[in-house]
C-alpha positions, 0 to 999 in steps of 0.5 A: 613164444609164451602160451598166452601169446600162442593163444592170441594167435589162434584166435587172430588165426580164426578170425582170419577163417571167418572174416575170409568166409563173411568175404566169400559170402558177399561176393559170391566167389573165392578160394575157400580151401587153399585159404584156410590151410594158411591161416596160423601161417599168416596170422603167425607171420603178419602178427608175430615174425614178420617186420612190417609197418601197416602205415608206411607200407612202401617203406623200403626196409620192410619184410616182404611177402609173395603170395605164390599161390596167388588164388589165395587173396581169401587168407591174403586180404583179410590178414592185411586188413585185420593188420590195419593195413587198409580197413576191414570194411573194405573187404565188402568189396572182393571180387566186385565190380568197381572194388579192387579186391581182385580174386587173385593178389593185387598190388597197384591198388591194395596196401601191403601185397607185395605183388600181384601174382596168380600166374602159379610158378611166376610169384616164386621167381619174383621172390627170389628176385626181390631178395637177390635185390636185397643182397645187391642193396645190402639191405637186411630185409627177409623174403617170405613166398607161400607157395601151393603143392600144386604150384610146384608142378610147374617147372619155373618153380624150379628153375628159381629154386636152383638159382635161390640155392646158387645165389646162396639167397639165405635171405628167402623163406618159401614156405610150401601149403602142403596140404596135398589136394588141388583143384582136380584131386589129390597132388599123388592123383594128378601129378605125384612128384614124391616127398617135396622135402627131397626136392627141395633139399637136392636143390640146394634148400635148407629143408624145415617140415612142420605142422603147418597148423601149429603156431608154435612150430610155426614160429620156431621154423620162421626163427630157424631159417633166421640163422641158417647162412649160406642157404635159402630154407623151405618150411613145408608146412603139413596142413589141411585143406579147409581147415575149420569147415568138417565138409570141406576139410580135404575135399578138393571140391571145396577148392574154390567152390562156393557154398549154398547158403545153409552150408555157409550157415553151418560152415559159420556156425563150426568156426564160431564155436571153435572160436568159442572153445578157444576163448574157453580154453585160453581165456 
């Protein structure tokens, strides 16, 4: 990928940072933190890697993507909608009564979610389902699931890692947040399972460790998966909770918290001068 493209990404990236925050704001409530540690990955994937078409989207040969970690509708919705996927005005209605911008993913009622998760653990199953059924159908399409590190405690995750690897499903991609800190604490301080590549690796998993942050390398751990045959691959994706915000970076409180009004005013401030810079800089 060119360096001009690059920086087109950075910025749908932070576009995503704010358009998620403008969302939090209205209504109120959402998950802040968990978000935009996904921000290149989901700017990277929608807009970049993944083979989707915003105006059929039920089209049958589609990639697809679970959102595992299914809290996580402030990076979801926003991307779906600066993909054209419905129209970004509609993003006034998250979490609100008589909307269906539901606090966790919704399918019935929002173009382009794949499926409605939030049960953490289940959503990873469904994905492995869905590209079994690609197999059996012969179809082409990639399975992409984004899964949280503090998902991975859940003891499903693994029953459908195992069977991922068994079924030789070559055709998923999990891609793991790790931005190691959950709802309560550090993922080390409230359950330290170690180093998720070892995991992942002994169950069968073509393993990819990145910085999660870096469109480049983003890209290039999607790429790689592409011709791995015989495996599925997990990309764990070093990142930072809260990415964009200095008070909110790592801090597990910001979880999903929701700011007063003079820290939304500066968490806005910071992620529009960022925003800035990166024009400067790329022009």
């Amino acid at each position: 990928m060119d360096s001009e493209r690059t920086s087109e990404l950075q910025l749908i990236a932070q576009d995503l940072r704010i358009l998620g925050l403008e969302m939090v704001r209205e209504a109120k409530s959402g998950h802040i933190g968990g978000a935009f540690s996904l921000s290149e990955i989901m700017a990277t994937l929608y807009f970049e890697k993944m083979n989707i078409d915003p105006g059929r989207p039920d089209w049958e040969d589609r990639d697809r993507l679970v959102m595992s970690k299914g809290h996580a509708t402030v990076a979801l919705y926003p991307t779906l909608a600066k993909r054209g996927f419905f129209p970004i005005d509609r993003l006034k209605q998250f979490r609100k009564i008589g909307g269906h911008l539901s606090g966790h993913a919704e399918m019935n009622y929002v173009a382009g979610v794949d499926m409605s998760t939030g049960s953490l653990g289940q959503g990873f199953s469904v994905a492995v389902g869905m590209a079994l059924g690609a197999k059996m159908a012969h179809k082409k399409f990639r399975v992409f699931a984004i899964l949280g590190d503090g998902e991975i405690q859940e003891g499903q995750i693994w029953e459908a890692a195992m069977f991922a690897a068994a079924a030789s499903l070559d055709n998923l991609v999990a891609i793991l947040d790790y931005n190691k800190v959950q709802l309560d604490g550090t993922v080390a301080e409230v359950q330290n399972s170690g180093p998720p590549q070892d995991k992942f690796a002994g169950f069968g998993f073509n393993v990819i460790t990145i910085d999660g942050h870096s469109i480049q390398e983003i890209a290039d751990a999607i790429d790689a998966a592409a011709i791995c045959i015989g495996k599925p691959t997990i990309i764990i994706a070093n990142t930072v909770k809260g990415k964009g915000v200095s008070f909110m970076e790592g801090k597990s409180a910001w979880h999903g918290k929701t700011p007063s009004d003079e820290l939304f005013d500066l968490a806005f401030a910071e992620l529009k001068e960022q925003r800035t810079k990166l024009e400067a800089i790329h022009g």
